[in-house]
C-alpha positions in Angstrom: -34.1 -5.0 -35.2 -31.4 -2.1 -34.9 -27.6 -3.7 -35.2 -25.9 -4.0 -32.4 -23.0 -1.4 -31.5 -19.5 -2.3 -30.7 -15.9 -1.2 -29.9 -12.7 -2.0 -29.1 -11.3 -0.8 -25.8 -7.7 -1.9 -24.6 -7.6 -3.7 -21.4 -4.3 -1.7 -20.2 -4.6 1.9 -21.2 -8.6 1.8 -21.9 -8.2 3.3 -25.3 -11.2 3.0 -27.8 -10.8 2.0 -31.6 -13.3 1.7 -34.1 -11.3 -1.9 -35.1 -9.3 -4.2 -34.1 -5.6 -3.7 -33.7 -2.6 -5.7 -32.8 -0.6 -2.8 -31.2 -2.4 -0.1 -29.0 -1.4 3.3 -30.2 -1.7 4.7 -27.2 -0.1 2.1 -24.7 2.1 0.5 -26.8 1.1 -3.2 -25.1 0.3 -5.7 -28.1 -2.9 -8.2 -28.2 -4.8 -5.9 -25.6 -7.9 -5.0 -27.3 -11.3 -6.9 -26.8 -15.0 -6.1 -28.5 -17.5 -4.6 -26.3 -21.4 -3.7 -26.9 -21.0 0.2 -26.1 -24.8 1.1 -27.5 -26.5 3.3 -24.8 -30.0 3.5 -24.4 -31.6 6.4 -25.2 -34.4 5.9 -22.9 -32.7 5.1 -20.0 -31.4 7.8 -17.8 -28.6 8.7 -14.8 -30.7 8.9 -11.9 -28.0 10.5 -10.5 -27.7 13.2 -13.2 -31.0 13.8 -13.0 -31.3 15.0 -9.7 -27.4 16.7 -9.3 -27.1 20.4 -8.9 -25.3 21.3 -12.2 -23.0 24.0 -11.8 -22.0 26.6 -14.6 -18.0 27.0 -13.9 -15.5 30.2 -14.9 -12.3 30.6 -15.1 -10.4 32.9 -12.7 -6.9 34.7 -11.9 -4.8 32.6 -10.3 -4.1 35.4 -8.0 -8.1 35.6 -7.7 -8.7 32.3 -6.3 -9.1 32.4 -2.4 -7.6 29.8 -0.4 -9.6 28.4 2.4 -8.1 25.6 4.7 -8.9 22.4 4.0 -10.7 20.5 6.1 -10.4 16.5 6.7 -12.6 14.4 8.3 -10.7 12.5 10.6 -11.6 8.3 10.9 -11.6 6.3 13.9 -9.1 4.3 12.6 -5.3 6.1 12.8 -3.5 3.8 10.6 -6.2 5.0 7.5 -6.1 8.2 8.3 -2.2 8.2 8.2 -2.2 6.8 5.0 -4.6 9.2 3.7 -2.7 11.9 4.9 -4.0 13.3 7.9 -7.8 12.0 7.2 -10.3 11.8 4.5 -10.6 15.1 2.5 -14.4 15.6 1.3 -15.5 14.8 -2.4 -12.4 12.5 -2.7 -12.7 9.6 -4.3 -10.3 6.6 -3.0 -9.7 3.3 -4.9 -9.0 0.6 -2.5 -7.3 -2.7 -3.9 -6.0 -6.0 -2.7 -6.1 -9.6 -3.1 -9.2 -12.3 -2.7 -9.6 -12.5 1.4 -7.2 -10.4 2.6 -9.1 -8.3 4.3 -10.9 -5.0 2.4 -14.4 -5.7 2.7 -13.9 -6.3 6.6 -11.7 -3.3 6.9 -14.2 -0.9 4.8 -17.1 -2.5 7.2 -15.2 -1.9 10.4 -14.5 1.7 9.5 -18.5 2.1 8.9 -19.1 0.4 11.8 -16.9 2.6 13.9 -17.6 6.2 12.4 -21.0 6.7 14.7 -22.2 9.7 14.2 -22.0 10.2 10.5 -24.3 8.2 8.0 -22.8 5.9 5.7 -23.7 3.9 3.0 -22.6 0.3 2.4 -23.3 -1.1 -1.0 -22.4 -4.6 -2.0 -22.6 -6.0 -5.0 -20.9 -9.5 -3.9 -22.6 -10.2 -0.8 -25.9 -10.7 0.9 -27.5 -8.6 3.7 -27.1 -11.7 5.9 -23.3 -12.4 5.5 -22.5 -8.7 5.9 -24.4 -9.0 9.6 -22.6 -11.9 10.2 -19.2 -10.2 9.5 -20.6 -7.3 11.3 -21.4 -9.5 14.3 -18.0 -11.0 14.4 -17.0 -7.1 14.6 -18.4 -6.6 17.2 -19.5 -3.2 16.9 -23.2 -1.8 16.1 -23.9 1.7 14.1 -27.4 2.8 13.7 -26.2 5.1 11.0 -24.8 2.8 8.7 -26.5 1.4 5.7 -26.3 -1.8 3.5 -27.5 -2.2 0.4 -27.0 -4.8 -1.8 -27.3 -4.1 -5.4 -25.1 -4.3 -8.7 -27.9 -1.5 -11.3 -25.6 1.6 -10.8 -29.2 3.5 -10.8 -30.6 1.9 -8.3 -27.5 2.5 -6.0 -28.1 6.3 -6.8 -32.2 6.0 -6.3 -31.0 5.4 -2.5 -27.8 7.6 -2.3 -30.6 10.3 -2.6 -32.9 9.4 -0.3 -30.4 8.5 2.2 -28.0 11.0 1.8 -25.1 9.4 3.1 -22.2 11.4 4.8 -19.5 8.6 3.2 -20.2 6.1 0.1 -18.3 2.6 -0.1 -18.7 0.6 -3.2 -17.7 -3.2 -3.2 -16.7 -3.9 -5.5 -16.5 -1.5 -8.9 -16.1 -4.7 -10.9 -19.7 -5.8 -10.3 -21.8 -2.3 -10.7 -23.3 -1.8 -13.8 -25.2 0.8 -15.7 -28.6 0.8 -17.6 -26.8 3.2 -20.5 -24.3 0.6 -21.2 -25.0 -2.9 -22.4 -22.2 -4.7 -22.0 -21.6 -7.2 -19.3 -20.0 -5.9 -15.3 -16.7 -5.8 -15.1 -15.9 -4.8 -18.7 -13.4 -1.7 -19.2 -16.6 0.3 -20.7 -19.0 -0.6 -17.6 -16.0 0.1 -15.1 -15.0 3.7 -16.3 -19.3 4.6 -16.8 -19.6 3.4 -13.2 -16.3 5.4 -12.1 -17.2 8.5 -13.9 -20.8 8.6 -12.0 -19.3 7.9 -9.0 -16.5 10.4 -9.4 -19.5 12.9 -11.2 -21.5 12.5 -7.4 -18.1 12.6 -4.7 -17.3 15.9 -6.4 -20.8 17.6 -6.8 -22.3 16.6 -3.8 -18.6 17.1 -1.7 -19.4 13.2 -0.2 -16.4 10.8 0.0 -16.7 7.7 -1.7 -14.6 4.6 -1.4 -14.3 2.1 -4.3 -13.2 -1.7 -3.8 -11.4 -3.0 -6.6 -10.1 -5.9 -7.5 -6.6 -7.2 -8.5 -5.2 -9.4 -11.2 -2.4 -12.3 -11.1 0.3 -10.0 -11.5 -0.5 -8.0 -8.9 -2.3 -4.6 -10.6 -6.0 -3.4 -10.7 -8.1 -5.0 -12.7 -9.8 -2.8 -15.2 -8.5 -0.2 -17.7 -5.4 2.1 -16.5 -7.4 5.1 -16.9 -9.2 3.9 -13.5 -6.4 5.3 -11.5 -5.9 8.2 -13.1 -9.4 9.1 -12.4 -9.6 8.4 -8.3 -7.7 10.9 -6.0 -5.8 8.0 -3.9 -4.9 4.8 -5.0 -4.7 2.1 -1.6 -3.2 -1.5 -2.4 -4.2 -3.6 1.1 -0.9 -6.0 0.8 -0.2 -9.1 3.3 0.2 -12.7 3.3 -2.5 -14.8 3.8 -0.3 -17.1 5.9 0.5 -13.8 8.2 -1.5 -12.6 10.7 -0.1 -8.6 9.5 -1.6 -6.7 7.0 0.1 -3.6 5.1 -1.9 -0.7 3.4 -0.1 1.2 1.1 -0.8 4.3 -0.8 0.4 4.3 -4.7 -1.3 7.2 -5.3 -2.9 10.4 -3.1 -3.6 14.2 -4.3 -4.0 15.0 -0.8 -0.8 13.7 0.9 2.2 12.0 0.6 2.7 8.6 -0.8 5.3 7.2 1.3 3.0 6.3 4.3 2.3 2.6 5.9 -0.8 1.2 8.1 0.0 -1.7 9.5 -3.0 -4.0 10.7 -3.2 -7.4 12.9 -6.2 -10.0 11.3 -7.7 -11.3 14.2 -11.1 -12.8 14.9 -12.8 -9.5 15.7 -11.3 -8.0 12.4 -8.5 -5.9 11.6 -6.6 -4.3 15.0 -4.5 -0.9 14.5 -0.7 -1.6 15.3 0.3 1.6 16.6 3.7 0.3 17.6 4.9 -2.3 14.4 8.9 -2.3 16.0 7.5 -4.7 18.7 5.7 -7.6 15.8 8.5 -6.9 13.1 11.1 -7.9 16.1 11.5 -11.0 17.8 12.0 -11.4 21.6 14.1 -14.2 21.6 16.5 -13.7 24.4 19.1 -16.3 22.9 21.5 -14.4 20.4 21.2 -16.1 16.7 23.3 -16.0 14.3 22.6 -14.5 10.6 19.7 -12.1 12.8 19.8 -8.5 12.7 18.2 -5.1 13.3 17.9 -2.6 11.0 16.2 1.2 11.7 14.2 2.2 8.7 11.6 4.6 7.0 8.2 3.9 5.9 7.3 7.6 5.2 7.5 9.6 8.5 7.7 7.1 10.8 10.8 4.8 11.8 10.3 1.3 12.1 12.6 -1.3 13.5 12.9 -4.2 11.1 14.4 -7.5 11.9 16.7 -8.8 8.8 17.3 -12.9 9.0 20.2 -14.2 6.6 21.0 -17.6 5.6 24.6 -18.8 4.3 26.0 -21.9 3.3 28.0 -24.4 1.2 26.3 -24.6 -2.5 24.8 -27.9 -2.7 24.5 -28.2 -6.4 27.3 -26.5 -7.7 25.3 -23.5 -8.6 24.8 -20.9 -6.0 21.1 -20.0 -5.2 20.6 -16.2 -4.4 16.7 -15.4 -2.7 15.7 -13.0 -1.2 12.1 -12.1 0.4 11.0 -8.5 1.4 14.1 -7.2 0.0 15.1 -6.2 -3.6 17.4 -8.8 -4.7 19.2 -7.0 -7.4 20.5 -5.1 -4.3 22.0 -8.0 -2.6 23.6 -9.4 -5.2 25.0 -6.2 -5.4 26.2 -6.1 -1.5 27.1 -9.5 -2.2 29.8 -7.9 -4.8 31.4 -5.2 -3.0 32.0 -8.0 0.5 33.7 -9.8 -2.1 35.4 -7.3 -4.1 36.1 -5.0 -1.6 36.7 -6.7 1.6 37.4 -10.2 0.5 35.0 -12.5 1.8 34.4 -15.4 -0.8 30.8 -15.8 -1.0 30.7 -16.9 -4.8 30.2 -20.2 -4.2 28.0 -20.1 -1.3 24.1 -20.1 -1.4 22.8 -16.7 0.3 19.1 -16.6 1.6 17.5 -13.3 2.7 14.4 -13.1 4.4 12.6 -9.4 6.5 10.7 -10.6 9.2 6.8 -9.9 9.4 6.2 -10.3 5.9 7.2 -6.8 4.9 8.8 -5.1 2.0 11.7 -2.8 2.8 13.0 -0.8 0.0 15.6 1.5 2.3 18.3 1.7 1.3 19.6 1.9 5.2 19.1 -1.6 5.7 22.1 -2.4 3.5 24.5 -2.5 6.8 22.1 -4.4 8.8 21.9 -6.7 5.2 26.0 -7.1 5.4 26.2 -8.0 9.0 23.4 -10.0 9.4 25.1 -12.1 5.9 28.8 -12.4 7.9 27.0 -13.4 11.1 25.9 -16.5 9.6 28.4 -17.2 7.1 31.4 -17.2 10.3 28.1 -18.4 12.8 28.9 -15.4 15.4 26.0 -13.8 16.3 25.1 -10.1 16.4 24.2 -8.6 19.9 20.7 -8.2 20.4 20.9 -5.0 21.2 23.0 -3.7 18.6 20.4 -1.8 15.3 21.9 -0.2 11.7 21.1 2.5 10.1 23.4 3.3 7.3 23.8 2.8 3.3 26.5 0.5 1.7 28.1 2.5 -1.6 29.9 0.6 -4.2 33.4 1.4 -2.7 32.9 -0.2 0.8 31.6 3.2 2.5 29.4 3.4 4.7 27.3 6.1 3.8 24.7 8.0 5.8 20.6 8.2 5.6 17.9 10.7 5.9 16.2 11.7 8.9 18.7 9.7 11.0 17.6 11.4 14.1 14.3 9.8 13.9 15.9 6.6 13.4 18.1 6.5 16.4 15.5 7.9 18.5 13.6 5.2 17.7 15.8 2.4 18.2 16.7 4.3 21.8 12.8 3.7 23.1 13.4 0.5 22.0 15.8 -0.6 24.4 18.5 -0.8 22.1 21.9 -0.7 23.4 23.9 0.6 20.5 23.5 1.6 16.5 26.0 1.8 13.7 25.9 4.7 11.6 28.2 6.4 9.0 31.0 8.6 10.5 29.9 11.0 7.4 26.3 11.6 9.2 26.5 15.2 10.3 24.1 17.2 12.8 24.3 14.3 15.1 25.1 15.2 19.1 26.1 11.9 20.6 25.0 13.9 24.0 21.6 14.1 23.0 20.9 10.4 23.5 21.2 7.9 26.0 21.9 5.0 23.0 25.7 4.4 22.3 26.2 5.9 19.0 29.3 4.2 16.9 30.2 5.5 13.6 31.7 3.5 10.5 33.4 5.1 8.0 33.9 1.5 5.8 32.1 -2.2 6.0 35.6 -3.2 7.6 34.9 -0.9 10.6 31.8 -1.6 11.1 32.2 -5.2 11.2 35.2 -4.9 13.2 32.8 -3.3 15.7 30.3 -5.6 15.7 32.3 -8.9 15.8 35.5 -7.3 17.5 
């Protein structure tokens, strides 16, 4: 009987040793390595590698190489395709993560669902043929073109990518394909970058777009070896709570666009609806002014979004002051929280301060720092903030108010939605109050501009 083959891989970086090691050389992360079988067998082969058209590369002049436009294929679904950069570029290769039931395998279905026209293939290594109709049913959409398979042997997935010849390839999940040349079980670091590397080996040969699921761990990254995401074109995280009806795609990573971009989806019974317009669900309509409620114009990429900031302030109950904050950084408010009390005074030391962005979302603008301020003084003197009244404008460590990119953008936006009047720095230049039907009032410190809010 021939003796078994093993490794060491580390579970961060990937990184092979012939051993066992305490430190990883490569990553630097300590206790990372685990033993894996790695032996292939010789006998069994890549149906996929078998059948590719291998291609002899050269190199070439730089100044040789001619550039042809590149061409997208552009999804049914706008919120994906804005992510993606203006749609989905051919022999890419996208990893698509999130947490357990949020939403990816319905989302993944829906798009090929929707895409008629084009043949996709649907493998699924988690679910049966039955429960994929059913979520398909709950869809409510019908595509003769689209395919489901469900299968885990990595060559049997490529026996039918041949004979169907599918126009896009979506894998759920990564973590449960497994090859015939490696022995070890799915889901371990070897299996994962084998099965990535023949999926990445037939998206770039055969110029056919493949989407992998993957799966997350507890602290929030993809599961599997790091090298994962250096090998994929775009990196999506599908983010949300599962207590929300609003989900949030994010791209971490994307050779073919920028990373900065935001679709925003509603989880419904019928699946996952595009919000084409997220100032309306991140704002609330109460017609009775609050206190500690505010409205803050911000960025997600290239497109403005009106975010609603709630704020919470009062006597410290145990003697030690509790700082939280959710959807917002809270180094940053404790920082905000310093220069009100340094620089303007207000004694907020021994006072509890909650933060909270409405819709569930993450805002890491830096322009909602005045909306942050006045939204804290609102409720800590219980005077509300006119509904009508938004922010847009950075809070420096001296008490200025300091301006933000692309403020144009920001104002117009807050002008379509009804808004009455915004606060902006008095420093913001190339801004014509006479282009705009919105009040514009400028702030040159936090003392102005809460002298104009709460007179």
């Amino acid at each position: 009987m021939a003796k078994v083959k093993t490794a060491f891989f580390c579970t961060n970086c990937g990184a092979e040793s012939v051993k066992w090691v305490g430190k990883c050389s490569s990553c630097g992360e300590w206790n990372t390595y685990v033993e894996e079988v790695i032996e292939k067998s010789p006998s069994a082969a890549s149906l996929f590698a078998g059948k590719s058209n291998q291609r002899v590369s050269k190199p070439y002049r730089i100044t040789e190489i001619e550039k042809q436009p590149e061409e997208r294929i552009l999804l049914r679904d706008a919120e994906l395709n804005r992510v993606l950069g203006g749609g989905l570029v051919p022999g890419s290769i996208i990893l698509f993560g999130g947490e357990p039931g949020i939403g990816k395998s319905t989302l993944l279905l829906q798009l090929a669902i929707r895409e008629k026209g084009k043949r996709i293939l649907y493998v699924s290594g988690e679910e049966s043929e039955q429960q994929i109709s059913m979520r398909a049913d709950r869809i409510g959409k019908e595509n003769a073109d689209c395919f489901v398979l469900t299968e885990t042997s990595l060559q049997n997935v490529f026996a039918q990518v041949h004979e169907i010849k599918p126009d896009i390839l979506i894998i759920d999940s990564i973590q449960t394909m497994q090859s015939a040349l490696i022995e070890s079980s799915p889901g371990s670091i070897s299996q994962i970058k084998e099965c990535t590397a023949e999926f990445l080996r037939f998206s770039k040969e055969s110029n056919t777009p493949v989407f992998l699921i993957g799966h997350i761990t507890k602290e929030g990254s993809l599961a599997g070896p790091k090298v994962l995401e250096h090998m994929v074109d775009a990196v999506l995280l599908f983010e949300g709570d599962r207590n929300h009806v609003y989900r949030l795609v994010r791209s971490i990573k994307n050779r073919f666009g920028s990373t900065n971009e935001l679709g925003i989806y509603e989880m419904n019974g019928a699946g996952l609806r595009e919000v084409e317009n997220p100032s309306e669900i991140l704002i609330s309509n109460n017609e009775e002014n609050l206190s500690g409620i505010s409205i803050a114009s911000t960025m997600e990429g290239i497109r403005p979004i009106l975010v609603e900031v709630q704020a919470l302030v009062s006597t410290a109950a145990y003697g030690t002051p509790q700082r939280s904050s959710t959807g917002f950084d809270l180094r940053r408010l404790n920082m905000l929280l310093a220069v009100l009390e340094k620089r303007c005074g207000f004694k907020l030391g021994a006072k509890d301060v909650f933060l909270n962005i409405a819709g569930g979302i993450k805002v890491n603008d830096p322009a909602i720092d005045l909306a942050v301020v006045c939204a804290i003084m609102s409720s800590n003197a219980n005077l509300p903030v006119h509904s009508k009244i938004a922010f847009s404008a950075e809070i420096s460590l001296s008490g200025e108010v300091r301006p933000v990119s692309r403020l144009d953008q920001r104002i117009s936006e807050a002008e379509k939605m009804g808004f009455e009047q915004i606060i902006i720095s008095k420093f913001a230049k190339g801004i014509n109050k006479k282009d705009y039907t919105i009040e514009i009032v400028t702030a040159g410190k936090i003392e102005d501009a809460i002298r104009a809010v709460f007179g």
